[in-house]
PQR file with spaces between the fields and no chain letter, atoms N, CA, C, O and H, PARSE charges and radii, in Angstrom:
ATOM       1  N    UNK     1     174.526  214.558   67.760 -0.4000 1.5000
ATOM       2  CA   UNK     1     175.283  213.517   67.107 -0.0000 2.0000
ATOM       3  C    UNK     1     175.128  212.187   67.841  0.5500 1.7000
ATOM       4  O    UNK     1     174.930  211.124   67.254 -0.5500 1.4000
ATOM       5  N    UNK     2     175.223  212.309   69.074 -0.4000 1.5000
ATOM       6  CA   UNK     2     174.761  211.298   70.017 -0.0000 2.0000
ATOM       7  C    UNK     2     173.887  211.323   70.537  0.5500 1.7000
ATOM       8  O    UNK     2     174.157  211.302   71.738 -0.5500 1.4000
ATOM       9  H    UNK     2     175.384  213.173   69.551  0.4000 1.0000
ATOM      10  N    UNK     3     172.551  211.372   70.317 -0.4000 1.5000
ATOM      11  CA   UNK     3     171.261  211.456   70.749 -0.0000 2.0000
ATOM      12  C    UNK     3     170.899  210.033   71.556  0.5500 1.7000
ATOM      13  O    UNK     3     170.962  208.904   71.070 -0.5500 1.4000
ATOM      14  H    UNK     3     172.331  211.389   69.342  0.4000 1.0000
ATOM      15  N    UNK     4     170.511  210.381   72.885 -0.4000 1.5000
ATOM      16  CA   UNK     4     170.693  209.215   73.827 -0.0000 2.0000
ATOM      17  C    UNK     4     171.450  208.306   74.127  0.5500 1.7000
ATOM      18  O    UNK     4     171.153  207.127   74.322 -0.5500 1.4000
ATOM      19  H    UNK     4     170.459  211.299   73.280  0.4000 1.0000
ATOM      20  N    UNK     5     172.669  208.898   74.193 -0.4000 1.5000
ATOM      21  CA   UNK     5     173.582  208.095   74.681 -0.0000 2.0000
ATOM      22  C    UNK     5     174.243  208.378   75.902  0.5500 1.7000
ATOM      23  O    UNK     5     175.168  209.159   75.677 -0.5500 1.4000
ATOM      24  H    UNK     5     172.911  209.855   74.035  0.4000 1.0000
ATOM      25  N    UNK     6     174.180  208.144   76.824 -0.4000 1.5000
ATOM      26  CA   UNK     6     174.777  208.783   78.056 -0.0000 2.0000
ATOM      27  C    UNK     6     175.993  208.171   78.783  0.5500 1.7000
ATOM      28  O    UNK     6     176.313  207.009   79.031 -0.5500 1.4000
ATOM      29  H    UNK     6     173.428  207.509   77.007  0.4000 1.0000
ATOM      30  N    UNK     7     176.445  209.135   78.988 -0.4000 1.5000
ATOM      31  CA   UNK     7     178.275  208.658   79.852 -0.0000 2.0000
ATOM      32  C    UNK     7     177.721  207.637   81.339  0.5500 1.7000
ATOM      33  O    UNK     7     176.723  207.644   82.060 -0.5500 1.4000
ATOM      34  H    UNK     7     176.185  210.080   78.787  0.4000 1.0000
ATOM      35  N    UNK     8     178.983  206.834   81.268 -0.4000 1.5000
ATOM      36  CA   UNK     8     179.150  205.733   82.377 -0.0000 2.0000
ATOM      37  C    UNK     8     179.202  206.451   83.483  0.5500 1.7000
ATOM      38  O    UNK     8     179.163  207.681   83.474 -0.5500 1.4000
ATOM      39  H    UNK     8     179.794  206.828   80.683  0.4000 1.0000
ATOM      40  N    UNK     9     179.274  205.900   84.296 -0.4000 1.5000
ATOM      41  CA   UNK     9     178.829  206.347   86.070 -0.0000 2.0000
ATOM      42  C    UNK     9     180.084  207.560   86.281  0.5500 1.7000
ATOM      43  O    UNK     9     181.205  207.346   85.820 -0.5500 1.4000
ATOM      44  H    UNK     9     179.306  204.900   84.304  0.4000 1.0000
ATOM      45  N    UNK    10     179.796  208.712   86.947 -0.4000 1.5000
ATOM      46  CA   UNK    10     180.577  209.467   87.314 -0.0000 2.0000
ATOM      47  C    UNK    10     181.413  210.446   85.860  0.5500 1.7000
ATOM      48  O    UNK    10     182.200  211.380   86.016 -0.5500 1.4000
ATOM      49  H    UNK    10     178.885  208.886   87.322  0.4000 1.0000
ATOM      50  N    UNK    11     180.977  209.921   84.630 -0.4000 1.5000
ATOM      51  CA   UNK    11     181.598  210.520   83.237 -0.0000 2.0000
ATOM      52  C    UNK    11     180.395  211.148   82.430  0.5500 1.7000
ATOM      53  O    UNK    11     179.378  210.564   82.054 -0.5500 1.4000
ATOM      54  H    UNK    11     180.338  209.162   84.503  0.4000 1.0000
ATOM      55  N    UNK    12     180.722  212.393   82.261 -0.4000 1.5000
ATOM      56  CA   UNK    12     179.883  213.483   81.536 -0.0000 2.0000
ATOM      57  C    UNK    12     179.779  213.019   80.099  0.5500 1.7000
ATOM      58  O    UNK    12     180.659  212.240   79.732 -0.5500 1.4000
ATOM      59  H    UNK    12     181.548  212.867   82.566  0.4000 1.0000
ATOM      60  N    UNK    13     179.158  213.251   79.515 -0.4000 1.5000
ATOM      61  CA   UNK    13     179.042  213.188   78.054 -0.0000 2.0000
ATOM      62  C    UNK    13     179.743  214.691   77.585  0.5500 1.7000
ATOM      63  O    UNK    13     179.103  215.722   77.791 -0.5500 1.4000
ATOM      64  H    UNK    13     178.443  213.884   79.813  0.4000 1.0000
ATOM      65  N    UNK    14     180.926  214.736   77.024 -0.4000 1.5000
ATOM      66  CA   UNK    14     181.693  215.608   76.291 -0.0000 2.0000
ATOM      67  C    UNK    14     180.879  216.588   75.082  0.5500 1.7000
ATOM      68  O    UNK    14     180.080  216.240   74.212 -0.5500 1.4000
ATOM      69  H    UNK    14     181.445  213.898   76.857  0.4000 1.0000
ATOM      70  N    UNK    15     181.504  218.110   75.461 -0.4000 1.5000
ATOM      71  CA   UNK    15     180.343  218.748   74.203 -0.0000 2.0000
ATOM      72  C    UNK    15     181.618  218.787   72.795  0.5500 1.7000
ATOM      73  O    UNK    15     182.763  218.349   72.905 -0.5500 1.4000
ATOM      74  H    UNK    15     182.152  218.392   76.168  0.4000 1.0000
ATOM      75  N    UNK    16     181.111  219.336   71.717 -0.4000 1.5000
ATOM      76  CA   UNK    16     181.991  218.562   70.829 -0.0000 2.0000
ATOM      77  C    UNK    16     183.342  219.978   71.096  0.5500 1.7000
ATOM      78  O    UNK    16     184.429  219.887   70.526 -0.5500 1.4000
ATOM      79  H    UNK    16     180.180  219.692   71.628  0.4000 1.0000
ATOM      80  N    UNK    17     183.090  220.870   71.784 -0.4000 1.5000
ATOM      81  CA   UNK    17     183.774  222.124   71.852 -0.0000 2.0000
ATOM      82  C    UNK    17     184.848  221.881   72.846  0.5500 1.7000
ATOM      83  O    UNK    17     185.987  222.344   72.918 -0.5500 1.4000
ATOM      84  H    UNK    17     182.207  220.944   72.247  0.4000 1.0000
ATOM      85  N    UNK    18     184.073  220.868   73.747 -0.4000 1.5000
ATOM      86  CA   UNK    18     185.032  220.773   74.938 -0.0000 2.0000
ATOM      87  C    UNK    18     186.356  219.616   74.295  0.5500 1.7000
ATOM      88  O    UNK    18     187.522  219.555   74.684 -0.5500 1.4000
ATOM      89  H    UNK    18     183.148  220.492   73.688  0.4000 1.0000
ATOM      90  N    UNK    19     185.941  219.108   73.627 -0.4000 1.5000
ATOM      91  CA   UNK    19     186.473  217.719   73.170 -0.0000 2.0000
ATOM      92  C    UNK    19     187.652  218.394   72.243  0.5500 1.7000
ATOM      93  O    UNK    19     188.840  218.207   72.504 -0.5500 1.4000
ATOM      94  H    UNK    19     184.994  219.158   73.311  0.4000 1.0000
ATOM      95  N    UNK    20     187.276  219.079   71.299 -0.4000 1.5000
ATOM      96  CA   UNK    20     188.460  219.823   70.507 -0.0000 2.0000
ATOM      97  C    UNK    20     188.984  221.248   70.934  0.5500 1.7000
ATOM      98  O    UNK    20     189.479  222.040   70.133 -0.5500 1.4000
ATOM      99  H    UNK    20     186.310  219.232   71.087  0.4000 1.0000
ATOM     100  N    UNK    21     188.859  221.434   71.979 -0.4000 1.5000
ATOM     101  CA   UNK    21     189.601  222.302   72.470 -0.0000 2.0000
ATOM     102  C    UNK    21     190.843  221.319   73.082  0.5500 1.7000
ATOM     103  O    UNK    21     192.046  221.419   72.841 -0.5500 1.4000
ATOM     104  H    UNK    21     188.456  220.791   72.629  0.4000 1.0000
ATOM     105  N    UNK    22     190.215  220.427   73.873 -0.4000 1.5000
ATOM     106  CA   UNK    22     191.325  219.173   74.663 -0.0000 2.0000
ATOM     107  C    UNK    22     192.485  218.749   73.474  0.5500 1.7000
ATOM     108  O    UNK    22     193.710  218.788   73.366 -0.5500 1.4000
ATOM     109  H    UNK    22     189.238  220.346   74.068  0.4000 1.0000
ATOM     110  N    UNK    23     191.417  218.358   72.726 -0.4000 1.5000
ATOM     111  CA   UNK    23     192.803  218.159   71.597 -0.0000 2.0000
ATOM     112  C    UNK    23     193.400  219.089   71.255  0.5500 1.7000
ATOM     113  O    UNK    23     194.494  218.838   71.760 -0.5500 1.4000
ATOM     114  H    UNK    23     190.421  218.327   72.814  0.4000 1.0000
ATOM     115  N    UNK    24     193.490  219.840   70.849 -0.4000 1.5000
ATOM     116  CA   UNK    24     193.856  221.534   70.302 -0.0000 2.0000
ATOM     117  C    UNK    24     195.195  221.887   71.568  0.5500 1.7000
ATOM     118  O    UNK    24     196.381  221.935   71.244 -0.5500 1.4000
ATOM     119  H    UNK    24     192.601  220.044   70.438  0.4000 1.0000
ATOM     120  N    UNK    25     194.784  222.070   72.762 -0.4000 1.5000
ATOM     121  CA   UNK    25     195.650  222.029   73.960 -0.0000 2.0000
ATOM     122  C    UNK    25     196.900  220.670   73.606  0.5500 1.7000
ATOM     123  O    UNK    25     198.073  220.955   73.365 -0.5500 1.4000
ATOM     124  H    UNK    25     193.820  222.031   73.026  0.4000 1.0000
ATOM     125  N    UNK    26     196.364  219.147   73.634 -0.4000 1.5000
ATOM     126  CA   UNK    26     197.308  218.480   73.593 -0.0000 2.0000
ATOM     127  C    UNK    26     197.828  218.717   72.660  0.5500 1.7000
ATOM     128  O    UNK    26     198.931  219.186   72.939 -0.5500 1.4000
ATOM     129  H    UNK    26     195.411  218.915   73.829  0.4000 1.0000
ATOM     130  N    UNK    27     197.663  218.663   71.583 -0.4000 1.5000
ATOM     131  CA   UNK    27     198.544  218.885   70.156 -0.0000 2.0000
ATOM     132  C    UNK    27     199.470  219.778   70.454  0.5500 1.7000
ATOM     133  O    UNK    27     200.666  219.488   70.431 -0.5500 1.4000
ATOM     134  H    UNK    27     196.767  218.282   71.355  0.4000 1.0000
ATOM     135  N    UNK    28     198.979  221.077   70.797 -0.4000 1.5000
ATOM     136  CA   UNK    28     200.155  222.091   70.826 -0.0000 2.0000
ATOM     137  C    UNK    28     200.569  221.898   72.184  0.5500 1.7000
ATOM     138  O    UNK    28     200.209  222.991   72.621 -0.5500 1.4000
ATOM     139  H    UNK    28     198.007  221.313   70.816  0.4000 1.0000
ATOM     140  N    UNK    29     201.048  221.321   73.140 -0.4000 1.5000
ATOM     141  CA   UNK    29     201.802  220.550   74.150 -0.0000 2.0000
ATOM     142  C    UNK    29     202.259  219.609   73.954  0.5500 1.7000
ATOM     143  O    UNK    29     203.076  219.121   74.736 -0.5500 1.4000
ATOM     144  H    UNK    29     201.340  220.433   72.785  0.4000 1.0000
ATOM     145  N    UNK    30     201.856  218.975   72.739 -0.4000 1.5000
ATOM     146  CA   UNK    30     203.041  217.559   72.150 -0.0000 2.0000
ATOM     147  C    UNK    30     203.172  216.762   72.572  0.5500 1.7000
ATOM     148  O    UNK    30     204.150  216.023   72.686 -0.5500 1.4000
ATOM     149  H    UNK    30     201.193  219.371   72.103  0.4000 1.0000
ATOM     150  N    UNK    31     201.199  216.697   73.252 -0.4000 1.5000
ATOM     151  CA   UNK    31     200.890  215.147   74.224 -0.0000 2.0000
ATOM     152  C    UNK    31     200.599  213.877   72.815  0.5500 1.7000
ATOM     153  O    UNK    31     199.773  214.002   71.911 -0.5500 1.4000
ATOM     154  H    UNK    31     200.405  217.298   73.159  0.4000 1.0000
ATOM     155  N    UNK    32     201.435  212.864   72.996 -0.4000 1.5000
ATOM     156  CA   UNK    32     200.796  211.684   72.012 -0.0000 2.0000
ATOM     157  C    UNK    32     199.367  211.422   72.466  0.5500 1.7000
ATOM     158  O    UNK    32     198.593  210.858   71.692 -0.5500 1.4000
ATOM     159  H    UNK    32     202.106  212.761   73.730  0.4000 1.0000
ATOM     160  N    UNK    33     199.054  211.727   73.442 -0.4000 1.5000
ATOM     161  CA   UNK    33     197.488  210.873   74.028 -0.0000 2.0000
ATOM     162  C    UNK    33     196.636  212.101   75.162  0.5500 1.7000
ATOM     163  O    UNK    33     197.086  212.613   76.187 -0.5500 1.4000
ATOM     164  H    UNK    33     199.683  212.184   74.070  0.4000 1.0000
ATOM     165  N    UNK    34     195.456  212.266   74.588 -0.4000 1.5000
ATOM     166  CA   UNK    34     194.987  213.128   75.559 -0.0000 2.0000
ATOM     167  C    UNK    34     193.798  212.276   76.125  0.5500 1.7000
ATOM     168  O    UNK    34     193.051  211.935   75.208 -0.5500 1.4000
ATOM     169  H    UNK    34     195.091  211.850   73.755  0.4000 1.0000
ATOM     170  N    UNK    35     193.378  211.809   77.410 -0.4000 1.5000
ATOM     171  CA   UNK    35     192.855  211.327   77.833 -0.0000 2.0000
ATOM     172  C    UNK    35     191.553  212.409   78.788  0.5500 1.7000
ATOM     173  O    UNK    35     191.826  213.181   79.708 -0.5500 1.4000
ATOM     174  H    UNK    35     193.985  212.087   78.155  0.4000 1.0000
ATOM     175  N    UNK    36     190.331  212.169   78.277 -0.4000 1.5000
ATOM     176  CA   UNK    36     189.663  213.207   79.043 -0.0000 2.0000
ATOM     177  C    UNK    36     187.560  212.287   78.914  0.5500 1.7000
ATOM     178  O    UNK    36     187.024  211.646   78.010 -0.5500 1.4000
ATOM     179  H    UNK    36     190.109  211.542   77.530  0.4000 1.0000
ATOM     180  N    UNK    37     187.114  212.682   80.149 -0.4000 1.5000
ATOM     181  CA   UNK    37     187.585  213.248   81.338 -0.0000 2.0000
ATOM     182  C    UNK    37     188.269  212.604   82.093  0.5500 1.7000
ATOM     183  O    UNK    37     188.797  211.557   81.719 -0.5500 1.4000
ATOM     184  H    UNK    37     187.550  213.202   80.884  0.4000 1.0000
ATOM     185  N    UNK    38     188.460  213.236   83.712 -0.4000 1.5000
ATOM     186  CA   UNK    38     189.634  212.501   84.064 -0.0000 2.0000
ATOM     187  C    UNK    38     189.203  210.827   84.425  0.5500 1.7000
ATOM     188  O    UNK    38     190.091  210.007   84.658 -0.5500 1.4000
ATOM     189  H    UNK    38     188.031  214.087   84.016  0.4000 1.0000
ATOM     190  N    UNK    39     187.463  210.379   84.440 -0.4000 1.5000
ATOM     191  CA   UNK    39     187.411  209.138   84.739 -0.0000 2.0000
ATOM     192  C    UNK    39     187.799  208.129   83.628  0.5500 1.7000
ATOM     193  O    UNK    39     187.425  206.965   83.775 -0.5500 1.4000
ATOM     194  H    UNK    39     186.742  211.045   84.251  0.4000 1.0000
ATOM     195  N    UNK    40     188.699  208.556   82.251 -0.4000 1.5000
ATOM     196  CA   UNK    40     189.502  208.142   81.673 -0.0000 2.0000
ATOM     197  C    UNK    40     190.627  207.423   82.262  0.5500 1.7000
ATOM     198  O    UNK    40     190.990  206.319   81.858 -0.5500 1.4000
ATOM     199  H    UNK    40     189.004  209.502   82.132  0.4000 1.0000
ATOM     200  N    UNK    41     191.109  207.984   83.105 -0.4000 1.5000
ATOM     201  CA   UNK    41     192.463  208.007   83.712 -0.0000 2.0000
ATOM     202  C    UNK    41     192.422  206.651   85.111  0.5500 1.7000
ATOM     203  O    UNK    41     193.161  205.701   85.372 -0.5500 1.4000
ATOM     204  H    UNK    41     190.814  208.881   83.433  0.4000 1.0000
ATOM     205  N    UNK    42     191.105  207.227   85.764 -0.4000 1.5000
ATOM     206  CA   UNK    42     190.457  206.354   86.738 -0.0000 2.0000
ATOM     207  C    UNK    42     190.235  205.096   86.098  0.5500 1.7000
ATOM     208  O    UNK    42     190.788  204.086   86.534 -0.5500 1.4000
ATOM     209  H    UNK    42     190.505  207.998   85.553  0.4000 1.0000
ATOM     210  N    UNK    43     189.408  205.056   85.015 -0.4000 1.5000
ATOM     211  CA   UNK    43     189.374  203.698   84.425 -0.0000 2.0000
ATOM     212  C    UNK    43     190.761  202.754   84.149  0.5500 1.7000
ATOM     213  O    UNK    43     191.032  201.601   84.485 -0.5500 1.4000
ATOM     214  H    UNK    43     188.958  205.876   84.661  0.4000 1.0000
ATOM     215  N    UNK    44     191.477  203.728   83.420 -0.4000 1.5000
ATOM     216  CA   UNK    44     192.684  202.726   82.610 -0.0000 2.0000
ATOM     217  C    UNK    44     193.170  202.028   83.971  0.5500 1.7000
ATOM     218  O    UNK    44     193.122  200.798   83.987 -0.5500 1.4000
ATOM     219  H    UNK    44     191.257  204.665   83.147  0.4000 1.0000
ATOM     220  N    UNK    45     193.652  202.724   85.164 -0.4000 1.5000
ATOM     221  CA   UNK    45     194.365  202.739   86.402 -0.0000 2.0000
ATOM     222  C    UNK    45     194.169  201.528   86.892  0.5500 1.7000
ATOM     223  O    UNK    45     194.947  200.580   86.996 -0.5500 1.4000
ATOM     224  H    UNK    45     193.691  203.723   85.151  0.4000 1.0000
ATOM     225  N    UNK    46     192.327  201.726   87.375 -0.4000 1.5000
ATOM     226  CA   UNK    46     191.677  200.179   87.255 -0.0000 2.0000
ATOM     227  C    UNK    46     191.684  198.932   87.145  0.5500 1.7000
ATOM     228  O    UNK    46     191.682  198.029   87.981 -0.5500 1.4000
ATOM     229  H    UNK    46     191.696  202.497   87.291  0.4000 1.0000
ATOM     230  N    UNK    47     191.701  198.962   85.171 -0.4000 1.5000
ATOM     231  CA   UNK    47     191.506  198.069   84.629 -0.0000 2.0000
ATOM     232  C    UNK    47     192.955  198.004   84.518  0.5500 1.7000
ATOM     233  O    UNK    47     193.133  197.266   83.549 -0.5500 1.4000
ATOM     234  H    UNK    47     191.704  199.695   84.492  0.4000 1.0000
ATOM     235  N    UNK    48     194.165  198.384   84.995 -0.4000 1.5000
ATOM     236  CA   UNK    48     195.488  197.741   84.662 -0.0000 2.0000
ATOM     237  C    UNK    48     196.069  196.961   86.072  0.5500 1.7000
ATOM     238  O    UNK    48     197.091  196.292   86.228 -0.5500 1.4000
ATOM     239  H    UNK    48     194.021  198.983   85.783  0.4000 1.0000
ATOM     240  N    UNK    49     194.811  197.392   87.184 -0.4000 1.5000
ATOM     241  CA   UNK    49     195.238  196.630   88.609 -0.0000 2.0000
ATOM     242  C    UNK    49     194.504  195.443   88.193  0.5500 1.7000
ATOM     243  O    UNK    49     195.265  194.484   88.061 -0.5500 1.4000
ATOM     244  H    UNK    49     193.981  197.936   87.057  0.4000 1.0000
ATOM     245  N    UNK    50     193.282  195.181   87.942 -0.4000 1.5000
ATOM     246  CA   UNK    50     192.229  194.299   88.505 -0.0000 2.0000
ATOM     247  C    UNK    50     192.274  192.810   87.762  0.5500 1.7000
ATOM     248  O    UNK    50     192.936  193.370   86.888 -0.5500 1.4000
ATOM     249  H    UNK    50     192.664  195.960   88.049  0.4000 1.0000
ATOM     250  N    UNK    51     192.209  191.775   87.411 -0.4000 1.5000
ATOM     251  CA   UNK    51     192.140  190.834   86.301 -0.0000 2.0000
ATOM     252  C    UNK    51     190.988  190.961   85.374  0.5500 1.7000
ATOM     253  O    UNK    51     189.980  191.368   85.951 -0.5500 1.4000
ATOM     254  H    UNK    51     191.672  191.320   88.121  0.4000 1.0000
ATOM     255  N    UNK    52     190.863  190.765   84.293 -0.4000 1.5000
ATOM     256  CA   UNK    52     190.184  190.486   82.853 -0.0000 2.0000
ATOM     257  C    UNK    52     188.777  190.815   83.839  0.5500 1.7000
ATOM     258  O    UNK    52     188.255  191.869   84.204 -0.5500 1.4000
ATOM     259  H    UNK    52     191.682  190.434   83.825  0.4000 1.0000
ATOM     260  N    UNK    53     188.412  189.179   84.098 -0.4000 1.5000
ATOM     261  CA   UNK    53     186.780  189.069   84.109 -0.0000 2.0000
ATOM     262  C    UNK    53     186.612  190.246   85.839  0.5500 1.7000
ATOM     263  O    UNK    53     185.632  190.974   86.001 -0.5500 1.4000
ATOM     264  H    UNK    53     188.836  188.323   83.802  0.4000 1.0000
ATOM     265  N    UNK    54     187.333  190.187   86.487 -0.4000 1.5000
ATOM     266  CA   UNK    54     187.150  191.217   87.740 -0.0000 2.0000
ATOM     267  C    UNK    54     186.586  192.382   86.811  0.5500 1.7000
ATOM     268  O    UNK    54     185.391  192.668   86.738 -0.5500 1.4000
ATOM     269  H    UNK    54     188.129  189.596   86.355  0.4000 1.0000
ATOM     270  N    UNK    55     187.567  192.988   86.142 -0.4000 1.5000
ATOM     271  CA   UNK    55     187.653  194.432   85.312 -0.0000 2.0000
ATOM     272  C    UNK    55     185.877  194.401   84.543  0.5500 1.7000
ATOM     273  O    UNK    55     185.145  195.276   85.008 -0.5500 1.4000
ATOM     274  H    UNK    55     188.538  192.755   86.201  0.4000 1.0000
ATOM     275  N    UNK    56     185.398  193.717   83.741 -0.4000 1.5000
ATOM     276  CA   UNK    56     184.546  193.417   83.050 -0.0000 2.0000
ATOM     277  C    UNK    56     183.723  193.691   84.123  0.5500 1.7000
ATOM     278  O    UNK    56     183.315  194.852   84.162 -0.5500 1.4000
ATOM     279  H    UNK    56     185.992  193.007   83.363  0.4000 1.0000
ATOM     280  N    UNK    57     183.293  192.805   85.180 -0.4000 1.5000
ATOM     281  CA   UNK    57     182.093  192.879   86.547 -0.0000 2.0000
ATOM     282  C    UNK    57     182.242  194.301   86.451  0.5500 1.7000
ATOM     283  O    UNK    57     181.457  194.856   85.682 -0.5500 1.4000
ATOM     284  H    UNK    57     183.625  191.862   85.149  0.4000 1.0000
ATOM     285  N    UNK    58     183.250  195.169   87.188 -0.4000 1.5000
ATOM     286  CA   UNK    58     183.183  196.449   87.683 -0.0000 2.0000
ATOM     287  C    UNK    58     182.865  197.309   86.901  0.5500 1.7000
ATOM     288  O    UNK    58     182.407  198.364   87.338 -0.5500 1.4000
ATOM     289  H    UNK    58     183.888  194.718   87.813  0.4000 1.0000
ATOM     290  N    UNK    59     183.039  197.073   85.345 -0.4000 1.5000
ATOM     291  CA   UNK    59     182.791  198.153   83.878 -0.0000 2.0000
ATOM     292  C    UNK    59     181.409  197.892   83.923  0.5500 1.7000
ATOM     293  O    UNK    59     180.776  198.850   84.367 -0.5500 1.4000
ATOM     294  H    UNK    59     183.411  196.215   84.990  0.4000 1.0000
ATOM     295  N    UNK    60     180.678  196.838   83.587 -0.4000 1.5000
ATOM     296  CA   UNK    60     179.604  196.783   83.856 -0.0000 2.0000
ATOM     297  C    UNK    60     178.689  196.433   84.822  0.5500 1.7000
ATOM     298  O    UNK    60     177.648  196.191   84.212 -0.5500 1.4000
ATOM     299  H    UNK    60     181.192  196.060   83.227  0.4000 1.0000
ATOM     300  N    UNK    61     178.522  196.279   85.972 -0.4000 1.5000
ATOM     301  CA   UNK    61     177.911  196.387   87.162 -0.0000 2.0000
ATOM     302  C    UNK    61     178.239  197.785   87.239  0.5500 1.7000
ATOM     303  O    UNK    61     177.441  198.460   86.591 -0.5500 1.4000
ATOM     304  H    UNK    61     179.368  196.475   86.467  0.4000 1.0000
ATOM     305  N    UNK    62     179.376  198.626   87.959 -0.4000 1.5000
ATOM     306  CA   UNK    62     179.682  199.766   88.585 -0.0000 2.0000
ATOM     307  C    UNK    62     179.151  201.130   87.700  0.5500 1.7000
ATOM     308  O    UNK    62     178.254  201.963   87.834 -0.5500 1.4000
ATOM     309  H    UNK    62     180.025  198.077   88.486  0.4000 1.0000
ATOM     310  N    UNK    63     180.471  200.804   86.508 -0.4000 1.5000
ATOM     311  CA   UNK    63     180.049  202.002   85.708 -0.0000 2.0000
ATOM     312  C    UNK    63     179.350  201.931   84.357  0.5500 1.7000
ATOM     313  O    UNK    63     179.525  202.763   83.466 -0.5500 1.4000
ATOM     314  H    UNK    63     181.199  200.128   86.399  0.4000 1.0000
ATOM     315  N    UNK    64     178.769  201.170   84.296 -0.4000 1.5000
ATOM     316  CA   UNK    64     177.740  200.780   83.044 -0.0000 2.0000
ATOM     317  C    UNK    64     178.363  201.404   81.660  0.5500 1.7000
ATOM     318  O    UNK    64     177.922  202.242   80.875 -0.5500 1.4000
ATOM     319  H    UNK    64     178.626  200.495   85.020  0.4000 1.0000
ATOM     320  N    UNK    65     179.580  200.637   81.694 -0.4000 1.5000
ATOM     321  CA   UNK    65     180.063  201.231   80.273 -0.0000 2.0000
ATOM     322  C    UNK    65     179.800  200.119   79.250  0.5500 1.7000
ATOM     323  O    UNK    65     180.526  200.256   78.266 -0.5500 1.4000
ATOM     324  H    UNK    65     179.939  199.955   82.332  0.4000 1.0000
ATOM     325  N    UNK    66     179.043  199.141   79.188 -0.4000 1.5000
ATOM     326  CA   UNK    66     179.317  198.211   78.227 -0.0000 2.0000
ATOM     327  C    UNK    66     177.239  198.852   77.698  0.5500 1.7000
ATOM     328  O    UNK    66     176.549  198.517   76.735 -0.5500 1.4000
ATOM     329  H    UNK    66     178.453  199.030   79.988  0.4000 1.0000
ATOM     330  N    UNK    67     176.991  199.638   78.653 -0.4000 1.5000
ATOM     331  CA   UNK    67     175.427  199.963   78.312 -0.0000 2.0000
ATOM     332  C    UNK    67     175.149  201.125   78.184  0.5500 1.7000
ATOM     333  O    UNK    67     174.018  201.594   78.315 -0.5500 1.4000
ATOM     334  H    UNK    67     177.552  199.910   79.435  0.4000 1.0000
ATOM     335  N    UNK    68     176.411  201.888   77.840 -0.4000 1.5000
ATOM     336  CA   UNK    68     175.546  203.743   78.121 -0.0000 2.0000
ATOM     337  C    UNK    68     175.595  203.998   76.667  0.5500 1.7000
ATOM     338  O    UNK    68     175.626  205.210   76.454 -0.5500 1.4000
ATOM     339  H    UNK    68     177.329  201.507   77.734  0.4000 1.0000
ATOM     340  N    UNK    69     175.619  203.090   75.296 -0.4000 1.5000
ATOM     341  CA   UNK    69     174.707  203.379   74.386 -0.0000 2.0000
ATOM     342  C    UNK    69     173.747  202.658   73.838  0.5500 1.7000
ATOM     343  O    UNK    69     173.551  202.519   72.630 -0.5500 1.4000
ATOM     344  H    UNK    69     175.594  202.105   75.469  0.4000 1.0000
ATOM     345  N    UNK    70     172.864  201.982   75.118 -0.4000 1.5000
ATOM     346  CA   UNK    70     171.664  201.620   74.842 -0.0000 2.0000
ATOM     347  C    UNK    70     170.550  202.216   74.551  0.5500 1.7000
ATOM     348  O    UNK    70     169.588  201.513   74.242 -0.5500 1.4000
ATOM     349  H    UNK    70     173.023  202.095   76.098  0.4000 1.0000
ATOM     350  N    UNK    71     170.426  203.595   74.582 -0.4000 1.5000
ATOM     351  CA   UNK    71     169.069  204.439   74.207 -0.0000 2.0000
ATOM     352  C    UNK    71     169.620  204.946   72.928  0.5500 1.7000
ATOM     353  O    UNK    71     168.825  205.565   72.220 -0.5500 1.4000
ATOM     354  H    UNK    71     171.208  204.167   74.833  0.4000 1.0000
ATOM     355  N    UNK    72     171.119  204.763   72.402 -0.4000 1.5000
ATOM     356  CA   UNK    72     171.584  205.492   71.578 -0.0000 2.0000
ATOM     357  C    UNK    72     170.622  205.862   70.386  0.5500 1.7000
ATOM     358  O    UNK    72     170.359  204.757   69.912 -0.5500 1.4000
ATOM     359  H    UNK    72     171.764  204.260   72.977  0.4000 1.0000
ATOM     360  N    UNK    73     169.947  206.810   69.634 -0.4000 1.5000
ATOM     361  CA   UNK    73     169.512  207.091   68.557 -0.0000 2.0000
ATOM     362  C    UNK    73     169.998  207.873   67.487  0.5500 1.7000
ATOM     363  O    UNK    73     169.190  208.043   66.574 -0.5500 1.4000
ATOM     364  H    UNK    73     170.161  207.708   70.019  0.4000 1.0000
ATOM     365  N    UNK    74     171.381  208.518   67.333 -0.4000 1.5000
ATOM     366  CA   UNK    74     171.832  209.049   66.387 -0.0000 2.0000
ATOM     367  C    UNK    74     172.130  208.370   65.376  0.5500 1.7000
ATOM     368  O    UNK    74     171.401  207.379   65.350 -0.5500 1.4000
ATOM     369  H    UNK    74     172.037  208.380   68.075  0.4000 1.0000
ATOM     370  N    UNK    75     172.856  208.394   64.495 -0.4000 1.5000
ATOM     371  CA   UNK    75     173.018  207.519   63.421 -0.0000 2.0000
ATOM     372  C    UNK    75     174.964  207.590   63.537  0.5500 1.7000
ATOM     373  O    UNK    75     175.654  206.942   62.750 -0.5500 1.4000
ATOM     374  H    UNK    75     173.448  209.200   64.516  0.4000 1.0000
């Protein structure tokens, strides 16, 4: 489904089994928000210390999230 697209620094690319099982778990635990993996958690944490353009440098310099669907080829 995501053919070349690869997770930001230190974040796996999710299989679609792992992904709805997570939900499946939160739902029936009666989480409003399931956040996964945990460099979800690492990120938000982050980006709620750091300022705007700081946050931006570190997303993209550090963990190349503004580029990990640059090879993307799925549709």
């Amino acid at each position: 489904m995501f053919a070349g697209a690869r997770g930001p620094l230190l974040t796996p690319i999710m299989t679609p089994e792992v992904a709805a099982e997570a939900a499946w778990e939160g739902m029936v635990a009666g989480k409003p928000l399931v956040t996964k993996p945990w460099t979800v958690k690492l990120a938000m944490a982050v980006r709620g210390v750091l300022p705007v353009a700081a946050w931006d440098m570190v997303a993209a310099r550090v963990f190349k999230v503004y580029s990990s669907m640059d090879a993307f080829t799925g549709r």
